[in-house]
C-alpha positions as CSV (number, residue, x, y, z in Angstrom):
1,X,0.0,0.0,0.0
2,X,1.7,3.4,-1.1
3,X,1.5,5.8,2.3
4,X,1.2,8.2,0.5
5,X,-2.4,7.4,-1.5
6,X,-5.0,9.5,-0.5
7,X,-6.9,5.6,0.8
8,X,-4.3,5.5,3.0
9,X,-4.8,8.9,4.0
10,X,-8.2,8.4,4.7
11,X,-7.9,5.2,6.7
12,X,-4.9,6.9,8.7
13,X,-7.3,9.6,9.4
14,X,-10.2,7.8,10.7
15,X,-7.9,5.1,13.0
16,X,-6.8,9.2,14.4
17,X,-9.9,10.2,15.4
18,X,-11.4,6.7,16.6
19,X,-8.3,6.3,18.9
20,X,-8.4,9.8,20.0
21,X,-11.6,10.1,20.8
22,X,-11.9,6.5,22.7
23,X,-9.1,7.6,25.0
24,X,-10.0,11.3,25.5
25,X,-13.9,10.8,26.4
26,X,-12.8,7.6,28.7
27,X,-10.2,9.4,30.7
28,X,-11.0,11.6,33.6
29,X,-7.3,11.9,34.0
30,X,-6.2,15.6,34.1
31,X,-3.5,14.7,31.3
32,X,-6.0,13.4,29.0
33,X,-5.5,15.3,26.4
34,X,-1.2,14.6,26.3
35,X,-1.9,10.8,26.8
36,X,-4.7,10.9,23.9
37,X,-2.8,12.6,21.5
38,X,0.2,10.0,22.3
39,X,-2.2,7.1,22.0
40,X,-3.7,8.4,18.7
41,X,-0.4,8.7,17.1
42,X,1.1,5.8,18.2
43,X,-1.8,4.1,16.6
44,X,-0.9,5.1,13.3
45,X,2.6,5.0,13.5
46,X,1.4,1.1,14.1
47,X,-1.0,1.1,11.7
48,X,1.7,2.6,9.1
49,X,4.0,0.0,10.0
50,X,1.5,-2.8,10.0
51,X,0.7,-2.0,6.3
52,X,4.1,-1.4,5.2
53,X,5.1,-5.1,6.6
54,X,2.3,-6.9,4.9
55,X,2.5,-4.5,1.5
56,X,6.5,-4.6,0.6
57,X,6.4,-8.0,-0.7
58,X,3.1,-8.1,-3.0
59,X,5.0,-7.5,-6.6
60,X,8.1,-10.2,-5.5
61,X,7.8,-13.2,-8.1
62,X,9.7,-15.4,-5.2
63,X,8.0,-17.9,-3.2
64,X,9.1,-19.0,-0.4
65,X,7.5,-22.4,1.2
66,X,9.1,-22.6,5.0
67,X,7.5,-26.1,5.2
């Protein structure tokens, strides 16, 4: 998945706000706002990193059978 697509864009943005909000409602915390932020971008980072790991390898020709 190219990051920089605007699908990816879209998805990044919406795993943002879902995290945010989630964490920012359901903290009575008086950091919440610092440790919402942190949790929604963290998130994405993941969420970046996730999709990079399962893309990079979808136009290799080589198979490899580990069995």
């Amino acid at each position: 998945m190219n990051i920089k697509s605007t699908k990816y864009l879209i998805i990044a943005v919406i795993t943002f706000v879902i995290l945010f909000l989630m964490n920012y409602i359901g903290n009575p915390a008086e950091d919440r706002l610092y440790r919402a932020l942190l949790t929604a971008v963290a998130g994405v980072i993941g969420l970046t990193v996730g999709l990079w790991l399962v893309y990079r390898n979808r136009k290799d020709d080589t198979h490899h059978d580990f069995d």
